[in-house]
C-alpha positions in Angstrom: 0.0 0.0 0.0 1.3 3.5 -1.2 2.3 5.5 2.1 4.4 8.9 3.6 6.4 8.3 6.7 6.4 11.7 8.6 9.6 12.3 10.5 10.0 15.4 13.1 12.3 14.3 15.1 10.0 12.7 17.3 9.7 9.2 15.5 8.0 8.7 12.2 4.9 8.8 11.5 3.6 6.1 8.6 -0.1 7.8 6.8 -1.2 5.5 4.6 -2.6 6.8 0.7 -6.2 5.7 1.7 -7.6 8.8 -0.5 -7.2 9.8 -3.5 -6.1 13.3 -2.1 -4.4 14.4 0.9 -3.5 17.9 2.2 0.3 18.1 4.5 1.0 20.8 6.2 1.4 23.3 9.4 -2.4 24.8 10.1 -4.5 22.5 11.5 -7.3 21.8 8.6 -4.6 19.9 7.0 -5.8 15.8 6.6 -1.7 15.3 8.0 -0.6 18.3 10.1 3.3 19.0 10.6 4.1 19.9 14.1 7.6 21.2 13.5 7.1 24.8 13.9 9.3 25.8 10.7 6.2 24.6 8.9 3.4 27.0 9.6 2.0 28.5 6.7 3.3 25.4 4.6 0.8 22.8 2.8 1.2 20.6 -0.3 -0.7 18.1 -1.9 -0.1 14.5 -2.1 -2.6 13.4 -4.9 -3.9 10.4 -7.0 -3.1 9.6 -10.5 -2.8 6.8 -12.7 1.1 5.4 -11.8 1.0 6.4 -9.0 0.6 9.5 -6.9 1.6 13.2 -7.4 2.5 16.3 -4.9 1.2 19.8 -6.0 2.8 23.1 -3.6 0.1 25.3 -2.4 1.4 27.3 -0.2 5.4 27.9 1.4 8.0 26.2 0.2 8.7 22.3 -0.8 11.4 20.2 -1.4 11.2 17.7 -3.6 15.0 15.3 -2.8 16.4 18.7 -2.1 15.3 20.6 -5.3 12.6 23.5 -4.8 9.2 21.7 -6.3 5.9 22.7 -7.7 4.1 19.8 -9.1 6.1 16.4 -9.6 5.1 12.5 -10.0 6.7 11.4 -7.0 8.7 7.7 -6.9 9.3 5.0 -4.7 11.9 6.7 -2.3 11.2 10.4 -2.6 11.5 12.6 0.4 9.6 15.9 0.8 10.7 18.5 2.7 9.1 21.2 4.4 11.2 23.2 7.0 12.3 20.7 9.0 9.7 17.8 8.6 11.1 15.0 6.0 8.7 13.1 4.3 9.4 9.8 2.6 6.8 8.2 0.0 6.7 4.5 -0.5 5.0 3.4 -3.5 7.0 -0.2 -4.1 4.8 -0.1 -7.3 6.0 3.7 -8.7 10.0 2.5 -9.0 11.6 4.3 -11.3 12.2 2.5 -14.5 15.7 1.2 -15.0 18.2 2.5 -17.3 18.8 1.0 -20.6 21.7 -1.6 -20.6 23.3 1.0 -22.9 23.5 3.5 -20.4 24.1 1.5 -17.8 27.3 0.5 -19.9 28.3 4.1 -19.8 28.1 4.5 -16.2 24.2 6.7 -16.2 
């Protein structure tokens, strides 16, 4: 089952991707509230789509494996990051494909 595994530095957190959107963020109308207080006025959008699952920014900033992010597909392994709350998605079924054996060959 697709999931995010909250971490705050208080142990993590596993929510599971029940719904085909989910709201993550500091105010407390969010569906998975941060508690980190670096976080207020911070919310993205973990939602459904075919593959897999994508995150949409709404408000604050987000980073997507360290790189500022809007709107990605995200893949098994991805961490989020929003002040100082990781977030790590699990989605065994949304690996990213492979290499060619070509590239691999060149060392991609």
């Amino acid at each position: 089952m697709p999931r995010i595994i909250v971490n705050e530095g208080e142990g993590a957190r596993p929510v599971d991707l029940v719904v085909s959107r989910l709201v993550v963020g500091g105010s407390s109308d969010c569906d998975v509230r941060l508690r980190h207080p670096a976080t207020a006025g911070a919310e993205f959008l973990v939602q459904a789509v075919p593959g897999g699952h994508r995150v949409v920014r709404l408000r604050g900033e987000l980073l997507l494996n360290e790189e500022p992010c809007d709107v990605a597909m995200l893949q098994h392994g991805d961490t989020l990051r929003v002040g100082e709350s990781m977030i790590l998605y699990k989605n065994p079924a949304a690996r990213r494909a492979a290499p060619p054996p070509a590239a691999r060959a060149m060392g991609e």
